[in-house]
N, C-alpha and C positions, 0 to 999 in steps of 0.2 A: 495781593496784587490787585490793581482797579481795574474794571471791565474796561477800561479805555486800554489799558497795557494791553491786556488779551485780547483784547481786537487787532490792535496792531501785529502781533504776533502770528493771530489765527490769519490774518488776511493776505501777510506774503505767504502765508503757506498752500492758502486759497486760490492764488496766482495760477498756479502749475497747478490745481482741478479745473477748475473755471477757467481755462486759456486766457487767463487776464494777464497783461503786460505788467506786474509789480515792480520791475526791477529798480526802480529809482524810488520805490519803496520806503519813507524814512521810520528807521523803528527807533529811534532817541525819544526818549519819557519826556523831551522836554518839549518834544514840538506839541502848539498846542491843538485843541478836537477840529477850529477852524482849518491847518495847515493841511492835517489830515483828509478833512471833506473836500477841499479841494482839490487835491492831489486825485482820492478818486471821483471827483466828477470829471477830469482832464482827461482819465484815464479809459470814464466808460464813452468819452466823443471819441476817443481816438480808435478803442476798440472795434468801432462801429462805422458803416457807414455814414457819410453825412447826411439822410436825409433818413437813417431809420431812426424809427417812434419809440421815444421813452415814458411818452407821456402819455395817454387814452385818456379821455371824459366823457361823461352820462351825455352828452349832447352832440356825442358824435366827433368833436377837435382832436389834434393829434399835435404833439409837439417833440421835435427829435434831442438828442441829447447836447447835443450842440445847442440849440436854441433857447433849452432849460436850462444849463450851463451859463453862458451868456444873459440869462436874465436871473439869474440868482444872482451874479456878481453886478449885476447895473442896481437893481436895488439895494444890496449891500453897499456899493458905491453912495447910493443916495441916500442910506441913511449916515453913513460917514460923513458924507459934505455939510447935511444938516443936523451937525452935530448932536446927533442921537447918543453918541459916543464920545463926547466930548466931556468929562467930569465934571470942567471948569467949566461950563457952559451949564450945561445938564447938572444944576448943583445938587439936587435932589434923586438924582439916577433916575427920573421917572423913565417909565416904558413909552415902549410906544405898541400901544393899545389896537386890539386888535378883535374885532366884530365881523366875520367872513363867512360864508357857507364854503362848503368840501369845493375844493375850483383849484384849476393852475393855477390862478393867481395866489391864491390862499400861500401853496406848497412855495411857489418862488419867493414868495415874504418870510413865512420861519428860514426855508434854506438860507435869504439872506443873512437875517439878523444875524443866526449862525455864524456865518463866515464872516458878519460887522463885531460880534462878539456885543450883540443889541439884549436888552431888555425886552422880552415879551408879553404883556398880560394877556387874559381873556375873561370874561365873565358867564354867570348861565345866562341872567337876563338883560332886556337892554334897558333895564332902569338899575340896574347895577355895575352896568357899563357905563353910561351918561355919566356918573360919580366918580368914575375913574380921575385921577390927577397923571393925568399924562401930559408925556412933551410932545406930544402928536398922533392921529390915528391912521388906520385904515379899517374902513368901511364900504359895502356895498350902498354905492349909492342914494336908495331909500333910503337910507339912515344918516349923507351924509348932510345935512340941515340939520335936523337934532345933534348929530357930532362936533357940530361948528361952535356951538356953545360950551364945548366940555372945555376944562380949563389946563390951557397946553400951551405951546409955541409955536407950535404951527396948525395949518388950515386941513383939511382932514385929506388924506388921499383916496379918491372916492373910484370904485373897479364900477364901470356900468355905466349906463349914462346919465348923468348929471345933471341939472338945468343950468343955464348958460350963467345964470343970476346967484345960486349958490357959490358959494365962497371955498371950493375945493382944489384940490390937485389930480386934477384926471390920471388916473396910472397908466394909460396910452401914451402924456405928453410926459409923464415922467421915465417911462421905461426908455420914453425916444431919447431922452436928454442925458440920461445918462446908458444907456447905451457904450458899444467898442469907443473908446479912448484911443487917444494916441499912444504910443510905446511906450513912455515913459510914468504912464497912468494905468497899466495892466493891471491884469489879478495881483501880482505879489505887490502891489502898492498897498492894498489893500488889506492883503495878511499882514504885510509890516506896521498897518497902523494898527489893528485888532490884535498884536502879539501883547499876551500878559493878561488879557480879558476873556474869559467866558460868556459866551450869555447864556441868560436865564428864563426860562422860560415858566413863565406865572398861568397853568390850564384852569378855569373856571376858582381861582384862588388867587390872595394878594398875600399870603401868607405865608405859605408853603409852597417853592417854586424847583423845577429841576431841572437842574444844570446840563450846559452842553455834554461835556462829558459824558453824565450818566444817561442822556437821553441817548449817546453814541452806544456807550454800551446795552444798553436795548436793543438795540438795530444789531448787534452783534449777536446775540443772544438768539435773537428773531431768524437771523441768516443760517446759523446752527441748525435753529429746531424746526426749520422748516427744509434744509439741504436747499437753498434757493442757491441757483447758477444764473446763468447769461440769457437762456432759453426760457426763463420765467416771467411770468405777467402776473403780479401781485394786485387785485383788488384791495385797496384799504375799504371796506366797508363803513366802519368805524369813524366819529367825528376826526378831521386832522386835528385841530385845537384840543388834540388829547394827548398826553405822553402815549399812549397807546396807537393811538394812529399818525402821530407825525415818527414817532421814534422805534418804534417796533415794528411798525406799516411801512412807513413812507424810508426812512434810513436803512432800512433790512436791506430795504431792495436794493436802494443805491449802491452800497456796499456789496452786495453778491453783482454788481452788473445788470442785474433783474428788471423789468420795467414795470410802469405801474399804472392802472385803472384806478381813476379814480369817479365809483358810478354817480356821485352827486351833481350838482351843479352850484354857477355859485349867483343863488337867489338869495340871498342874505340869512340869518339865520333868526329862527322862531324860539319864542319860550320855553322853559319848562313847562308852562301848563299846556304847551299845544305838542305833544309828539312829533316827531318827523319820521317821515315813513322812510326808513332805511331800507326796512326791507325790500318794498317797493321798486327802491332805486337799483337796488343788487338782485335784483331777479332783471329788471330792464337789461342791463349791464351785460349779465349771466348772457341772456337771449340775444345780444349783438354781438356776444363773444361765438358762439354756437355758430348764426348763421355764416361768419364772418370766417372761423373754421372750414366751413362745410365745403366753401367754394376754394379751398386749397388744397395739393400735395405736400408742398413743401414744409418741411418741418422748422427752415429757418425762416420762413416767408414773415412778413411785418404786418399779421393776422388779428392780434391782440386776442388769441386765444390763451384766458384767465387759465393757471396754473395752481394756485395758491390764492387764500383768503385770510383776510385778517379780520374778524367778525366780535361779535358782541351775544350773547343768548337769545337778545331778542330776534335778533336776523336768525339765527341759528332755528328758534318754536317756531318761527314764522315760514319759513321754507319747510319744515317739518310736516306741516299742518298738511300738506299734497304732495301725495307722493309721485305725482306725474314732476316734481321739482326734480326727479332724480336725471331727467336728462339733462338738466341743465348745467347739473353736476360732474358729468359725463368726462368732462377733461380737467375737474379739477383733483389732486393729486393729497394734499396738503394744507396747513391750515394753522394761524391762531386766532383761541376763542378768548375773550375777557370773562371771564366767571366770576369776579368778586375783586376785592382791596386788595391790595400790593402789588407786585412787579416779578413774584416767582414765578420762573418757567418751569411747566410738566412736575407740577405738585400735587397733579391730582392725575388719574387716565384720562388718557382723549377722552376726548367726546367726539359720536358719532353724528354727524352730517349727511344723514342718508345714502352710510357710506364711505363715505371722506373722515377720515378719521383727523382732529381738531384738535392740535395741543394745548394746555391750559394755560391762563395767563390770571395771576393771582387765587384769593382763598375762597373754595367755596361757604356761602353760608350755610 
């Protein structure tokens, strides 16, 4: 049976732990991974109040579920209208290419594709991005001048600000534009034209890419091994532009109802040869989750006090290295670590987190 079967399965049964409303639940093998994410993202706005936070960032914004909802489906709209998705258009199925640091914006562009049933690449550098043969990109702004030249069909969608002279598509005037539709232009417009298509999603590789689906069962897998419910705030640590942080990070959550911190920002993203201080960002993170705690009672309060991490080893030595980090740790409960290649869960014993005991993800070397 495919982790997508077993998702569907485990998740009405999930309903009645998690007070989550499944009842219109569809468990048919045939609907496809898009039908599904949909279903629960309508599920976790409805769950919620309208103005509580699904979304946290390193920079202090907050976006509620409804909001992230609604702009997963405007850009999944917008890649459908410009026929991202279009076969006969798109003869060569190119992706649409994609150069972003950790950001809301980042997460409502894969959750589109997703639900467009889009092509995704990414690359590690950006001279191996530049070479990409895409049908369009999106890029943080500094880069979107050198993106304008890459060979595509459209002009790049640049998050940030822009110069007025560059040849972009601001993702402010794109999100307005496609934006609430009239009734007859809803979400299930949308499923109806993405039925029968997957997207794929191509992480720092043009070769080897993973599909909706199995990215879905990831996120399922994730939800398991970490017991995430409604009352959880999931830090993805980890790059999103990774099967590991967009599909076991960022899906886990959506699926258990869970919300999520995401501590980076989105300043574009750096080479291989330059490090990115993750750590850095997930201690910041850590410490506006703490203080942000400290000033509540209430345990259902919309505090974004971090439950669960989805970390990488280096984050892991790095928080190690001082053990005054253990406060910071103080409310997190839970945890997956990336240790090595593949995609097994708990093939090895936790790993300890000063504490926090950190389920395995892939083979140690």
């Amino acid at each position: 049976m495919s982790p997508f079967s077993i998702a569907r399965r485990r998740l009405v049964a999930a309903a009645f732990r998690r007070q989550h409303d499944y009842s219109s639940f569809s468990t048919k093998s045939k609907d496809p991974t898009a039908t599904v994410l949909a279903h629960i993202l309508r599920e976790n706005v409805k769950s919620n109040a309208p103005d509580a936070t699904f979304l946290f960032s390193g920079n202090g914004n907050r976006m509620s579920h409804e909001r992230f909802c609604e702009s997963a489906f405007a850009f999944a709209r917008a890649l459908l209208d410009l026929e991202y998705a279009n076969v006969s258009a798109n003869r060569e199925n190119k992706p649409l290419a994609v150069r972003l640091g950790d950001s809301p914006e980042l997460l409502i562009a894969l959750t589109g594709a997703l639900l467009a049933g889009v092509k995704v690449e990414s690359t590690k550098t950006k001279g191996e991005f530049l070479e990409v043969k895409s049908f369009g990109s999106l890029v943080h702004a500094d880069l979107a001048s050198a993106a304008g030249g890459m060979i595509g069909a459209h002009e790049p969608i640049a998050v940030g600000e822009a110069g007025l002279k560059e040849k972009v598509v601001h993702w402010d005037v794109l999100m307005h534009a496609y934006g609430r539709q009239e009734e007859d232009e809803k979400e299930d417009s949308i499923l109806s034209s993405s039925s029968g298509r997957e997207a794929l999603f191509y992480f720092n590789s043009s070769e080897k890419g993973d599909g909706a689906e199995t990215l879905f069962g990831y996120g399922e897998q994730a939800a398991k091994a970490m017991e995430l419910g409604r009352g959880d705030v999931v830090m993805v640590g980890v790059p999103m532009l990774h099967a590991m942080g967009f599909g076991f990070g960022a899906l886990g959550a959506m699926m258990a109802g869970a919300r999520i911190m995401v501590p980076g920002t989105c300043d574009g993203v750096v080479d291989d040869s330059v490090k990115i201080d993750r750590a850095g960002n997930v201690k910041k993170a850590l410490m506006s989750s703490i203080s942000a705690s400290s000033g509540s009672n209430d345990d259902d309060s919309d505090d974004g006090m971090v439950t669960a991490m989805v970390s990488d080893m280096h984050i892991v030595k790095a928080l190690r290295e001082e053990d005054a980090n253990r406060a910071l740790l103080k409310n997190v409960r839970t945890g997956l670590v990336k240790v090595g290649g593949g995609a097994g869960v708990g093939e090895h014993a936790p790993v300890d987190m000063l504490g926090v005991p950190l389920v395995t993800v892939g083979k140690m070397k």
